[in-house]
C-alpha positions, 0 to 999 in steps of 0.5 A, spaced: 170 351 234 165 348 238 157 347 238 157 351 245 163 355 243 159 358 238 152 358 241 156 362 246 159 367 240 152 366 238 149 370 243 154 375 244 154 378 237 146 377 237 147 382 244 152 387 240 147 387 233 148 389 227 154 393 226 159 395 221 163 389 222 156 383 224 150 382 219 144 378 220 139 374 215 133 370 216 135 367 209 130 363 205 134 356 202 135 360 196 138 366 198 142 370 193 149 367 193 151 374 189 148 378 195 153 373 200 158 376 196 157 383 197 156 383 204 163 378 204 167 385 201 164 390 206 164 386 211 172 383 209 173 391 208 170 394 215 174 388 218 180 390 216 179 398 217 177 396 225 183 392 225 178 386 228 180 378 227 173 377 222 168 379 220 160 374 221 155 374 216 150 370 220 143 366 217 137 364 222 136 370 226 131 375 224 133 382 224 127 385 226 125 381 232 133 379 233 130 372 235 134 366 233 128 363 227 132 359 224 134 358 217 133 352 211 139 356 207 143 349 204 141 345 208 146 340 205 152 341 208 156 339 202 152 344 198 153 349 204 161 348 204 161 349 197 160 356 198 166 357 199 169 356 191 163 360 190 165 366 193 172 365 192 171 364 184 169 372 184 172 376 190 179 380 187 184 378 190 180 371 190 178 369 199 173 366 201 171 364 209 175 363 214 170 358 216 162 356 215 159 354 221 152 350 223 150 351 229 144 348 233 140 353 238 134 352 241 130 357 236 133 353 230 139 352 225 144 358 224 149 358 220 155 362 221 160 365 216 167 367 219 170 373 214 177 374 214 179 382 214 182 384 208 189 383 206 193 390 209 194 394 203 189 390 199 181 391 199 177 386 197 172 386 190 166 383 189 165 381 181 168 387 180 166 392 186 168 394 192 163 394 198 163 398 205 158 398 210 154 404 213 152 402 221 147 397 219 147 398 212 151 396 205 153 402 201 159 403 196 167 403 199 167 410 198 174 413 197 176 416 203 176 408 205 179 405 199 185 410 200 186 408 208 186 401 206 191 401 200 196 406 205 197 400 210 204 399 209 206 403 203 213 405 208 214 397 209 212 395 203 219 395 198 215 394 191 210 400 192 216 405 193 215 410 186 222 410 182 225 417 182 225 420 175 222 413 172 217 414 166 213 409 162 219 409 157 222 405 161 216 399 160 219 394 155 214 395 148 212 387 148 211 385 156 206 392 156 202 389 150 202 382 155 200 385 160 194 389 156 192 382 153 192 379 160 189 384 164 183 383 158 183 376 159 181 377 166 175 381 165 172 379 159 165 381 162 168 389 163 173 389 158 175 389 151 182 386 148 181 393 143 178 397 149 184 395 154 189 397 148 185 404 147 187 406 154 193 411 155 199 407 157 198 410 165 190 409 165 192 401 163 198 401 168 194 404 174 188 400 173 192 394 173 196 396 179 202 397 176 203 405 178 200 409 182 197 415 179 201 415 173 208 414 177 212 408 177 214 403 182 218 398 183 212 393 181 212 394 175 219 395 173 220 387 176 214 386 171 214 390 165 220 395 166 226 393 161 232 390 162 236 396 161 232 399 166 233 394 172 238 398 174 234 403 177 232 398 182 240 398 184 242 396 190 237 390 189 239 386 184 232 384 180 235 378 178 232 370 176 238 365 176 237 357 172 243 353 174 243 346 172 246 342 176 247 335 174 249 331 170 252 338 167 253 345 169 250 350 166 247 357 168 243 363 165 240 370 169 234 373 166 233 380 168 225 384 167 221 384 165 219 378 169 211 377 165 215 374 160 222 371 163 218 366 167 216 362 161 223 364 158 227 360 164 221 355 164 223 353 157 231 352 159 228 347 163 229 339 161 222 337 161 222 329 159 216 325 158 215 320 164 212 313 162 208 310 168 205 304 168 198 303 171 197 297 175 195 291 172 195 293 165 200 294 160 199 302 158 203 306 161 201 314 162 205 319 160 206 325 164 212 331 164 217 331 168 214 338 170 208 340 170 208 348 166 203 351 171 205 348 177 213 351 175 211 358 173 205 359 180 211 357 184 216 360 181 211 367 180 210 365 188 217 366 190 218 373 186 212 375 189 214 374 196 222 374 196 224 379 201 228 384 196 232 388 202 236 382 203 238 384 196 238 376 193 236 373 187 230 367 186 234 362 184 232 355 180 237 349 180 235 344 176 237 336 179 236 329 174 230 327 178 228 334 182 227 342 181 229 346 187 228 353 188 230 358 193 229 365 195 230 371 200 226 372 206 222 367 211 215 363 209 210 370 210 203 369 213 203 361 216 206 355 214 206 352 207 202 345 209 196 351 212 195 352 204 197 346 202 189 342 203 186 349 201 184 351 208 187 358 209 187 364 206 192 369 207 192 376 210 198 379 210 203 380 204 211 381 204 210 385 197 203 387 197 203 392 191 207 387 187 202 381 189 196 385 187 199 387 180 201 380 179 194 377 181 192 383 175 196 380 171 194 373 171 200 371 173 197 369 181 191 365 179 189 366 186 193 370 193 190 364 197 190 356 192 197 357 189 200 352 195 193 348 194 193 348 187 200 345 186 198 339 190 193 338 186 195 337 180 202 333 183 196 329 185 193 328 179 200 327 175 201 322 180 207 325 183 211 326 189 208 333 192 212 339 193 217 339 199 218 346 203 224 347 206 224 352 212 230 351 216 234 357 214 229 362 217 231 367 212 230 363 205 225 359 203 227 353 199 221 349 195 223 342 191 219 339 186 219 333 184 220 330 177 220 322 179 217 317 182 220 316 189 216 310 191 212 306 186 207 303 192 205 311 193 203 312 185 201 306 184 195 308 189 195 314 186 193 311 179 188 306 182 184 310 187 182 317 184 178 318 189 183 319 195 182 326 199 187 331 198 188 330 205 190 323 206 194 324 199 199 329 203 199 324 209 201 318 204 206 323 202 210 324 207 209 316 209 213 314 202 218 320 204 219 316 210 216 322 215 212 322 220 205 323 220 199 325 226 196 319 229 189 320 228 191 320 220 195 314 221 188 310 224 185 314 217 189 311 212 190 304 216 182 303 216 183 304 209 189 298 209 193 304 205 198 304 209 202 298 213 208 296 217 209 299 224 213 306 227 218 309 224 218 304 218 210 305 216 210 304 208 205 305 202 201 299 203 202 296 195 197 294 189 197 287 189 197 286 181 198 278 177 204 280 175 210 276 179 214 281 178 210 286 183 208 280 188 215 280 189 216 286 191 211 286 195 213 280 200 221 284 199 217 291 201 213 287 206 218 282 210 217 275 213 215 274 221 220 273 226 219 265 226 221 266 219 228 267 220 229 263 226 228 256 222 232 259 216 238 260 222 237 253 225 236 250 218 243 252 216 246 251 222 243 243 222 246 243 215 253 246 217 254 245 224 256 252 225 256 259 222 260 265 224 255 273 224 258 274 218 255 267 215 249 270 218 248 276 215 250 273 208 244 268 209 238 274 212 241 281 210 237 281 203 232 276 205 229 282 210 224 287 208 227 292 204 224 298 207 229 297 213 236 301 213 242 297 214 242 299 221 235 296 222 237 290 218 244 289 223 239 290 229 234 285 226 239 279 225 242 280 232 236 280 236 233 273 232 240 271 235 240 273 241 232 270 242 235 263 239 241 263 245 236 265 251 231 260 249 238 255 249 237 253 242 243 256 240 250 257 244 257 261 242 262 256 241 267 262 239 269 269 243 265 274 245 268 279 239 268 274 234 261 269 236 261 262 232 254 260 233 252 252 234 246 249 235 245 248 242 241 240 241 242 237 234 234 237 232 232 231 230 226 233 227 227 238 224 227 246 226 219 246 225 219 242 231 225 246 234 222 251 234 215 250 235 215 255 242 219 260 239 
């Protein structure tokens, strides 16, 4: 938004005051983060109970005279975007602000706060506590809103349907003493391991939102039910499949409990150790082919988000150089590069109950970073990032890459740590031959990252001492058209004639390797024909099959040939 668009907003919020959903704060520069905290739960809360698009948390405006005063909270706007790690580090499910805004009015800086309403079914907690608002006021969220909000959707939400007739038998012995020691891991300041383990099965089940009061739920026989209970979830098939595709064939199901199957299907993946060799140096960097976090937060992703009505099963196919995996239903709330660079949060979810259990359960660190976190750490494994397929609008296909694909794109990676996740994702998409916006094509060529022009835009690579990698860079980068022009004239001065063929022996490898064969037949015939409109050559053949002779022999050489070409 806009300065004047805020300042606009501004005075329209300043005009209602403060209600259940707009709180403002003069705020001191050391105003308590634990208090933001507190109003960002009930102000996300109220938000999604009046179905609003945000929730303001304003600081600069005294709330007695309701005059805009002014603020010196984190007057640093690196230390006031940092805010936004802070809040979501202790909100349950992790959020954090849609945007922090500074704005410049006449009385003074304001900041302003964009709280993003609670997810549908799913109240926001701060450290532990859930926070509602009382006209003006910040109060506890009592029940009567609690249940409101966790009622959304529970008709359209399949995994918090109760399963008839099933009962805490039909909790695998091993995935239930898991879940007890990964819901203490997650509340080690709450909870005990020997606390958590002391509670009555139903107790620990429903605090970890795995059944509701006592009965059980679809979400907790995907994630802790035993395998000779899947049926229960019949017609949908509770399933993951491992097909290895290449150079073998070879397949595995794995039924729930998923908490624990993940990692099982995770181990039948071949996970060698890639060797990199970082540039200008003789000690290569060993990485795995895949990264065990980034696998396990995409594959608990798709079970969180697949569409169990469409009756499919998330499948895992494992390629030489690339892992696919594919599940039912189309990508949910936005788009996956909205995610990628960590700039939204989700709001609304396919699997509500299953996604909150899951978070519980550790196996979502977060329902907003799990897209950016895998960029991340492709990033820092200097690794092509995840590719999302969305063609099909009732699958979503995720491909993560266990190889490099263009060694300019880690080269840079190894040597320039400090790149932004940004131009990282832009730099991406330019090794996998994509386009990308114009203002990041000026961003990374003022940064001489990338080079060449449109559509054949490449990595600008690391020029190293090693003439082997010099090489690559000239055959990567190519020559000017005047180049090629002498080699043909100094071929046809010592030949005297050539066929198309004799030229396309003589430039096809001698151009930039980043052309296609296509591009390169195109290339030779336009050099060609710019030496035929300059009279410097003529077609001594037929039209269908050109023998090409120099128009006027050169008797000083091609340079003085070719001196106004």
């Amino acid at each position: 938004m806009l300065n004047g668009d805020l300042l606009g907003l501004l005075d329209r919020l300043v005009a209602g005051w403060e209600n259940e959903i707009v709180e403002f704060k003069e705020a001191g520069k050391d105003y308590s983060t634990g208090r933001v905290g507190e109003y960002f739960s009930a102000l996300s809360n109220e938000a999604n109970l009046r179905g609003v698009e945000a929730g303001w948390l304003v600081f600069g405006v005294n709330d007695k005279t309701r005059r805009v005063v002014g603020t010196s909270y984190r007057e640093s706007n690196e230390r006031l975007q940092s805010l936004k790690a802070q809040i979501a580090q202790d909100t349950e499910p992790s959020v954090t602000f849609r945007a922090i805004h500074e704005v410049n009015h006449d009385g003074g800086r304001v900041v302003m706060m964009e709280v993003p309403p609670a997810p549908d079914g799913i109240p926001i907690s701060w450290k532990g506590h859930y926070y509602a608002r009382a006209g003006e006021s910040l109060t506890p969220l009592g029940l009567d809103k609690l249940d409101q909000i966790r009622a959304q959707g529970l008709s359209r939400d399949w995994s918090a349907v109760v399963v008839p007739e099933a009962t805490v038998d039909d909790f695998d012995t091993e995935a239930l003493s898991q879940a007890r020691r990964a819901f203490a891991r997650k509340y080690p300041h709450r909870f005990t391991e020997e606390e958590v383990f002391g509670w009555p099965v139903t107790v620990f089940t429903d605090r970890a939102r795995l059944t509701s009061n006592g009965q059980v739920t679809r979400a907790s026989l995907l994630l802790i039910g035993k395998r000779e209970s899947a049926w229960r979830l019949s017609p949908h098939p509770a399933q993951l499949t491992w097909s290895l595709v290449e150079p073998n064939r070879a397949y595995e199901h794995f039924s729930p409990p998923f908490l624990l199957t993940t990692h099982w299907l995770y181990r039948r993946i071949r996970n060698v150790r890639l060797r990199l060799m970082r540039p200008g140096t003789l000690q290569p960097v060993e990485v795995a082919q895949y990264d065990e976090r980034i696998v396990l937060e995409a594959l608990h992703n798709a079970i969180a988000h697949q569409d169990y009505t469409r009756a499919g099963r998330v499948l895992v196919q494992e390629f030489a150089d690339r892992l696919v995996l594919t599940s039912e239903g189309s990508f949910f709330d936005g788009l996956p590069e909205q995610y990628a660079a960590g700039g939204k949060s989700a709001t609304r979810y396919r699997n509500a109950t299953l996604a909150q259990a899951m978070v519980e359960l550790g196996m979502i660190d977060t329902l907003s970073f799990g897209i950016f976190d895998m960029h991340d750490r492709q990033m820092r494994r200097y690794l092509p990032m995840p590719d999302y397929d969305l063609t099909d609008l009732n699958q979503v296909k995720l491909t993560l890459h266990g190889s490099v694909v263009d060694e300019a794109y880690t080269d840079l990676l190894m040597t320039r740590t400090d790149l932004p996740l940004t131009d990282v994702l832009a730099l991406d998409r330019v090794q996998k031959r994509l386009p990308i916006p114009d203002d990041a094509v000026r961003r990374l060529r003022r940064q001489n990252l990338i080079e060449g022009r449109r559509p054949n835009l490449r990595v600008a690579p690391i020029v190293a001492e090693a003439t082997a990698t010099r090489a690559g860079y000239i055959h990567a980068r190519g020559q000017d058209d005047l180049h090629y022009l002498r080699l043909i004239v100094d071929y046809l001065t010592q030949f005297g004639s050539a066929t198309r063929q004799d030229i396309d022996d003589l430039l096809r490898d001698k151009l930039s390797d980043t052309l296609t064969s296509e591009q390169k037949a195109r290339k030779i015939a336009n050099l060609l024909t710019k030496l035929r409109r300059d009279g410097h050559i003529r077609n001594s053949g037929l039209r269908s099959s050109p023998v090409w002779t120099l128009a006027n022999r050169p008797d000083d050489g091609p340079e003085s040939f070719l001196q106004n070409s």
